[in-house]
C-alpha positions as CSV (number, residue, x, y, z in Angstrom):
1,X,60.1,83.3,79.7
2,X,57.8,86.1,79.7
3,X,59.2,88.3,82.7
4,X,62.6,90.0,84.1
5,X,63.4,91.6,87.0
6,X,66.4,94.5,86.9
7,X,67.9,95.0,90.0
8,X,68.8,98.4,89.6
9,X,68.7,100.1,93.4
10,X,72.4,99.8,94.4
11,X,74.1,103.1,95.6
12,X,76.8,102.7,93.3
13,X,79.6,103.6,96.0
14,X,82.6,102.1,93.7
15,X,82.2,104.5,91.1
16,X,81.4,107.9,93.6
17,X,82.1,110.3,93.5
18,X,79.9,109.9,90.0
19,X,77.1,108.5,90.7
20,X,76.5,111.0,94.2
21,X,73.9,112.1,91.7
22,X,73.8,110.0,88.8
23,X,72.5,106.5,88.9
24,X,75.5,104.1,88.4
25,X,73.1,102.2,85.9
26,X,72.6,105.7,83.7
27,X,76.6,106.0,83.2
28,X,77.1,105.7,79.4
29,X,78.9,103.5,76.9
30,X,79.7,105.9,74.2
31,X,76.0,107.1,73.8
32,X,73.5,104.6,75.6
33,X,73.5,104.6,79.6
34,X,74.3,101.0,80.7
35,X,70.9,99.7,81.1
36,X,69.2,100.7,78.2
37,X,72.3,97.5,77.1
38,X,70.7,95.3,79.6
39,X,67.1,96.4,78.6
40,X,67.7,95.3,75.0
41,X,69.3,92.4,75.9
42,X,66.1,91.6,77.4
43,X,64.0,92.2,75.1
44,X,66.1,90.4,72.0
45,X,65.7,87.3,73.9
46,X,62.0,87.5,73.9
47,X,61.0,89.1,77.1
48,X,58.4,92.4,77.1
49,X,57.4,92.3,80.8
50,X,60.3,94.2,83.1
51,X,60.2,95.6,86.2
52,X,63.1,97.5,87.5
53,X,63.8,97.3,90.8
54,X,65.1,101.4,91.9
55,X,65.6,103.1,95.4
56,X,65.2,106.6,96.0
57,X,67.1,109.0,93.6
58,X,66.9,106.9,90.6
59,X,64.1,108.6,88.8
60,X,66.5,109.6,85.6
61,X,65.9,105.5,84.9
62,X,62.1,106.0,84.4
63,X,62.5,109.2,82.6
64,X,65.1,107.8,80.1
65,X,62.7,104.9,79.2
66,X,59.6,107.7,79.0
67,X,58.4,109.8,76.1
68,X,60.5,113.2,75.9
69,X,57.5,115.4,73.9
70,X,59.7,118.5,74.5
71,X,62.7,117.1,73.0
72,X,61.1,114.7,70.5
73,X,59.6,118.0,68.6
74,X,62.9,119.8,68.9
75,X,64.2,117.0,67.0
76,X,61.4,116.8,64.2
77,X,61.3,120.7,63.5
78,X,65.4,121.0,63.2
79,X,65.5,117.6,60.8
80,X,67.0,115.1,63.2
81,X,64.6,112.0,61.8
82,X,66.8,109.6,62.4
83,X,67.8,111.1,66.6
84,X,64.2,111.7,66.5
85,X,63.4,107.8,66.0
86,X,66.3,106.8,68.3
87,X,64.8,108.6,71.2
88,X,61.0,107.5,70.4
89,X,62.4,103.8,69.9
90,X,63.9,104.0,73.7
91,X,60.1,104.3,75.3
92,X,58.6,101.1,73.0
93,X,61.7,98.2,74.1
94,X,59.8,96.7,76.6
95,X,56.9,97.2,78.9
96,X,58.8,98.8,81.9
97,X,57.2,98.9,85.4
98,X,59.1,100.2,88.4
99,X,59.0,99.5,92.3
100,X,60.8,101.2,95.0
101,X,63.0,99.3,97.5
102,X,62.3,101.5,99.8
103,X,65.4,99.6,102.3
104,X,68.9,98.6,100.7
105,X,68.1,94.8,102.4
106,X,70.0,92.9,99.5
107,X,69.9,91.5,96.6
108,X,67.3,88.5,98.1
109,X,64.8,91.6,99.5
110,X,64.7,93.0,96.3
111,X,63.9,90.1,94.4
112,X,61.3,89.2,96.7
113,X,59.9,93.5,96.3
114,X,58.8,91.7,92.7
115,X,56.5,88.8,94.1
116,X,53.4,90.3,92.4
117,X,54.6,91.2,89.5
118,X,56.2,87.8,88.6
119,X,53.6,85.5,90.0
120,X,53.4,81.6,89.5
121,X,55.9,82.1,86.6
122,X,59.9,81.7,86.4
123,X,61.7,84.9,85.9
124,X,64.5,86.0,84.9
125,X,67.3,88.4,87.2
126,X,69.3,90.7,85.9
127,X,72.3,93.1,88.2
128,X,71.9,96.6,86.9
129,X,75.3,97.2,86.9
130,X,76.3,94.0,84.9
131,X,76.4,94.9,81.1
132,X,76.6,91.5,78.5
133,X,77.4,92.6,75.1
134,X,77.9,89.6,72.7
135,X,75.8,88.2,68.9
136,X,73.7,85.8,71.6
137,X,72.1,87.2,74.0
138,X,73.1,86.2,77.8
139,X,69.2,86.4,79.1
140,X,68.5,84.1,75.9
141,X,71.1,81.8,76.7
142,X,70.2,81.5,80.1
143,X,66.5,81.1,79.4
144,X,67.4,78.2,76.8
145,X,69.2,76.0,79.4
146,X,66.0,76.3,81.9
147,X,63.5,75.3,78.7
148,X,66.1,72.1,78.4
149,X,66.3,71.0,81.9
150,X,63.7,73.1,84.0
151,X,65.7,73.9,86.8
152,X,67.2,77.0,88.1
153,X,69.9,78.6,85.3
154,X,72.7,81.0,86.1
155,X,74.6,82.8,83.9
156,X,78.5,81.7,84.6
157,X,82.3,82.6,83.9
158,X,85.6,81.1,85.1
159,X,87.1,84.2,87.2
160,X,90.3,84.3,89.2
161,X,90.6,83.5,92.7
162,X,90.9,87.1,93.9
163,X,87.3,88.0,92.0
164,X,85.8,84.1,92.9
165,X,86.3,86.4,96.4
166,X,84.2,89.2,95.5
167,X,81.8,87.6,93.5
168,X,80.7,83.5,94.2
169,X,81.7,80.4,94.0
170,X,79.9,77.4,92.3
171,X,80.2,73.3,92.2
172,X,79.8,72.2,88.8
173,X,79.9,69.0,87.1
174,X,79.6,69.5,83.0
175,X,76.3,68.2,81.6
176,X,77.5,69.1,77.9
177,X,79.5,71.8,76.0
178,X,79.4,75.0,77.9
179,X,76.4,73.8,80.2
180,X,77.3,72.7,83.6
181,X,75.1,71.4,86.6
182,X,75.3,73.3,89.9
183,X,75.1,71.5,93.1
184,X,76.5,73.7,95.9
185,X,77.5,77.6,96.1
186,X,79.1,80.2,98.6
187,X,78.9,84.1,97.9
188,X,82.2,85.9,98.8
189,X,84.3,82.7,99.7
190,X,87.4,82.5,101.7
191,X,90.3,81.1,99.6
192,X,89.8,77.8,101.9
193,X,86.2,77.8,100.6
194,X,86.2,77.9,96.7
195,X,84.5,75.1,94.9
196,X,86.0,76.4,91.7
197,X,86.5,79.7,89.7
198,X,83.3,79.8,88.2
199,X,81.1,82.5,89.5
200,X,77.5,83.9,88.7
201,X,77.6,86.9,86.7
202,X,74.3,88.8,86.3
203,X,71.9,86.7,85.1
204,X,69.7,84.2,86.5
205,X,66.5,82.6,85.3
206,X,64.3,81.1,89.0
207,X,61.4,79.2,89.6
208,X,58.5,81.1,91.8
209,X,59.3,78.5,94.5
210,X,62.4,80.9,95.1
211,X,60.1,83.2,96.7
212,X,59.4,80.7,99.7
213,X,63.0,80.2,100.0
214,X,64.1,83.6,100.3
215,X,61.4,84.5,103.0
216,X,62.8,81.9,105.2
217,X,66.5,82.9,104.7
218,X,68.3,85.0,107.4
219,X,69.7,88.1,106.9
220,X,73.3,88.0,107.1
221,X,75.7,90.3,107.5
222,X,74.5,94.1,107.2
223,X,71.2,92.6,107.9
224,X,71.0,92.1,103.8
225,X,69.4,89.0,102.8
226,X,71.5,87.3,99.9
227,X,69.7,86.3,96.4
228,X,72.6,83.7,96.7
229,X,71.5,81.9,100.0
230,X,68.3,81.0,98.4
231,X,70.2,79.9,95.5
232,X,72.2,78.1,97.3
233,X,69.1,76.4,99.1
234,X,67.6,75.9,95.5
235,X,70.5,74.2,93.9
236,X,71.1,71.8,97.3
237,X,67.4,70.7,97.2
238,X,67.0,70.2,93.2
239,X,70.2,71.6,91.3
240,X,70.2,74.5,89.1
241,X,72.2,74.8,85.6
242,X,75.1,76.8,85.1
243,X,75.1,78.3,81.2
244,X,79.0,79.4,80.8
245,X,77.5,81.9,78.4
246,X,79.0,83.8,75.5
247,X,79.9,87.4,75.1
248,X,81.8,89.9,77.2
249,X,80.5,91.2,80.0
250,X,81.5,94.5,82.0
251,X,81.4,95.9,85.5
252,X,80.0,98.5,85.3
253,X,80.0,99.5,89.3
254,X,83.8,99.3,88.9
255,X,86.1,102.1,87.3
256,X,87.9,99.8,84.9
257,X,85.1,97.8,83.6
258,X,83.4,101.4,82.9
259,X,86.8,102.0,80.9
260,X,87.4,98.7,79.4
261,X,83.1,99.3,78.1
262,X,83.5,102.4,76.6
263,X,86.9,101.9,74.6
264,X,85.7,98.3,73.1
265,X,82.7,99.2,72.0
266,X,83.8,102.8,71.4
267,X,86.1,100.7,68.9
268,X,83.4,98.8,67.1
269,X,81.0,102.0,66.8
270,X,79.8,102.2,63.8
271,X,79.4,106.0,63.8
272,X,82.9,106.8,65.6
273,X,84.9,103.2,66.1
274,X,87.5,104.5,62.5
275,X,88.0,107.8,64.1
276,X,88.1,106.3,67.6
277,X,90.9,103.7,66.1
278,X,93.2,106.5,64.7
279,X,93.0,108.9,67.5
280,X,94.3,105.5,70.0
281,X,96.8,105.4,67.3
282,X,98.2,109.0,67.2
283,X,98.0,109.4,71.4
284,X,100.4,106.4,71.6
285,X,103.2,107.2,69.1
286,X,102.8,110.9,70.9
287,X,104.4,108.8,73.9
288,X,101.1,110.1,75.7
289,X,100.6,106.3,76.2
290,X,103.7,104.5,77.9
291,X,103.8,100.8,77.8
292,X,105.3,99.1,80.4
């Protein structure tokens, strides 16, 4: 796989009033905005081509990923080698293009903003706002399973019914181990409607045919046209795979999962996570912490 596509031109209107002027992909986890995560991700599974998909507002994404001259000699000339490398490091992860979806069409109009850039070749999807932290990377394992079997892959977890509702729902048949083959999905399902608990959760590897596919889907409601409806198309006509991946992902266009991302990896920083630990430790036998 040689190209990924970020989606990364949401409003962000779970997490306002935050992200009225901040990107909801530039909120931080301890000290790296969420998708500089997703853009390393990327690039540990092999990938240098990205193009990140950003509506108006959003230019604090392409400066974060830009040289910083200003602050880069500021750096050098007070001693701060190793800050100084960090922040040159940022600008050489990936080749990083960007395109403007200049309507909020859906998820399916924004995908097909990247026709050009992706070509003839399969390409990998990635939700800005869907951070993946785990030893394997998700885009790897993903990109492994369409290698295997050359179909369609989606990255997938078991979910309850109440999220199944928020999210998708897929009908699976296990192939081997945590690989499973999709036949049918619904986005958003009624409780009536669920093929099972497993849902798509950021990550998707698609042929170029998916292009065709999602020009000839309607827009539904909100007049958005749904990367899922062409899926859906796609894994009726010849099946996708369904990689029930490893690591833990986190919402990040949700409160909690912006909570539950900065105190475990806060946890396991390697620069705060012992200090971190004993402050956790000290606010709960101050009774500041109640458990119920």
């Amino acid at each position: 796989m040689k190209k990924a596509i970020i989606l990364a031109a949401g409003l962000g209107t779970r997490v306002l009033p935050a992200t009225k002027a901040i990107p909801k992909e530039m909120l931080t986890i301890v000290d790296k905005p969420a998708i500089q995560y997703i853009v390393e991700e990327v690039a540990s599974s092999g990938i240098e081509d990205i193009m990140i998909i950003l509506s108006r507002g959003k230019s604090a994404i392409q400066d974060h990923f830009d040289r910083a001259p200003e602050l880069e000699t500021a750096l050098l000339n007070s001693g701060k080698t190793e800050l100084h490398k960090q922040v040159i490091d940022i600008s050489k992860l990936a080749n990083i293009t960007y395109i403007r979806q200049h309507e909020m069409r859906g998820t399916g109009h924004a995908v097909l903003c990247a026709e050009r850039f992706t070509g003839s070749e399969p390409f990998v999807v990635i939700y800005g706002d869907d951070v993946i932290l785990g030893q394997d990377p998700a885009t790897a394992q993903v990109c492994r399973a369409y290698d295997e079997f050359g179909l369609g892959s989606v990255a997938i977890k078991e979910c309850p019914d109440e999220l199944v509702m928020k999210y998708s729902s897929l009908k699976v048949e296990n192939i081997k181990e945590n690989v499973y083959a999709v036949s049918d999905m619904i986005e958003k399902p009624k409780k009536q409607e669920i093929f099972s608990n497993f849902s798509i959760l950021g990550r998707c590897v698609l042929p170029a045919e998916i292009y065709g596919i999602l020009k000839d889907t309607k827009p539904g409601a909100g007049g958005e046209i749904q990367l899922t409806d062409a899926m859906k198309v796609l894994a009726r006509t010849k099946g996708m795979t369904g990689v029930d991946f490893t690591g833990t992902r986190y919402d990040m266009g949700n409160k909690l999962g912006i909570l539950q991302a900065i105190v475990e990896t806060g946890l396991n920083h390697e620069e705060i996570g012992d200090d971190f630990k004993k402050y956790l430790k000290e606010l709960k036998l101050s009774n500041n912490i109640v458990d119920n």
